[in-house]
C-alpha positions as CSV (number, residue, x, y, z in Angstrom):
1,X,-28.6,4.2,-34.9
2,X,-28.5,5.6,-38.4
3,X,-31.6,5.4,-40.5
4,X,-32.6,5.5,-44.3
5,X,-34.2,8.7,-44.6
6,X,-30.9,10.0,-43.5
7,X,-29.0,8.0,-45.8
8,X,-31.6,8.1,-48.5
9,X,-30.7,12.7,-48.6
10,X,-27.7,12.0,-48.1
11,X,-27.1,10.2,-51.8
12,X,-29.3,12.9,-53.2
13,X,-27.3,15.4,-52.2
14,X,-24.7,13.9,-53.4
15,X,-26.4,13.0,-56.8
16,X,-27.0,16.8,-57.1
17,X,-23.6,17.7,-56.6
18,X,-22.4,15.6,-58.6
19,X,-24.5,17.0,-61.2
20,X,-23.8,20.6,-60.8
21,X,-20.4,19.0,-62.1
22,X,-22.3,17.6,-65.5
23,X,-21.5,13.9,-63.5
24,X,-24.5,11.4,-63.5
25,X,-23.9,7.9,-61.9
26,X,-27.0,5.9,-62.3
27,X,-26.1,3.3,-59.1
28,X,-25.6,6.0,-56.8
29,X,-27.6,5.2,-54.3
30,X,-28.4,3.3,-50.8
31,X,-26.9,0.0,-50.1
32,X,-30.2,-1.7,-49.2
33,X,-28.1,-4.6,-47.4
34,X,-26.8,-2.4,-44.7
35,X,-30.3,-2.3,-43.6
36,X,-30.3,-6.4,-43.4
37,X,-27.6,-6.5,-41.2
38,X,-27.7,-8.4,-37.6
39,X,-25.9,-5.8,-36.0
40,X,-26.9,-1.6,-35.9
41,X,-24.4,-0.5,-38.8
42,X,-24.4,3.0,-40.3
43,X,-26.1,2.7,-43.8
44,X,-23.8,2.8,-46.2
45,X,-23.9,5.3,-50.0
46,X,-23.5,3.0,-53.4
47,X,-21.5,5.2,-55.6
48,X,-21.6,2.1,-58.6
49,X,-19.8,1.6,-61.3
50,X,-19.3,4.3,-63.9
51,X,-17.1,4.1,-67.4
52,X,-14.2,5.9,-68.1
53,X,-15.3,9.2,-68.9
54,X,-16.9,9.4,-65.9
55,X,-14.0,8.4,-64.0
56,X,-12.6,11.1,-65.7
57,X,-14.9,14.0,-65.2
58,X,-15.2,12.8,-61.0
59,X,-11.4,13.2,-60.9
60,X,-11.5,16.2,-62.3
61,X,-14.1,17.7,-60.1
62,X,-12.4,17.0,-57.1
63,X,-9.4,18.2,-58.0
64,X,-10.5,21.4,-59.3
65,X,-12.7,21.5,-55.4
66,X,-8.9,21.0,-53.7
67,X,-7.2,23.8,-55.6
């Protein structure tokens, strides 16, 4: 079974590289739910909403990481 320490480094690791890219989303985080659920289920990582310039700057990132 998964647990939320895991998950919970796992989104800040995230939320720093996401960072090192000048890219800040403010939901990022730990779906608390996941832990609610009947059944063992691997947490899950909110990414959120973000506006369009965001949008713009993730895509960006990642495709600069792929070539």
């Amino acid at each position: 079974m998964h647990d939320q320490p895991d998950a919970q480094d796992c989104a800040e690791e995230l939320r720093a590289a996401l960072a090192a890219h000048g890219i800040t989303l403010p939901s990022l985080g730990v779906d608390l739910p996941t832990f609610a659920a009947r059944y063992p289920a691997r947490p899950l990582i909110a990414l959120g909403n973000c506006n369009v310039p965001t949008a713009r700057a993730l895509t960006t990132a990642l495709r600069k990481g792929v070539a």
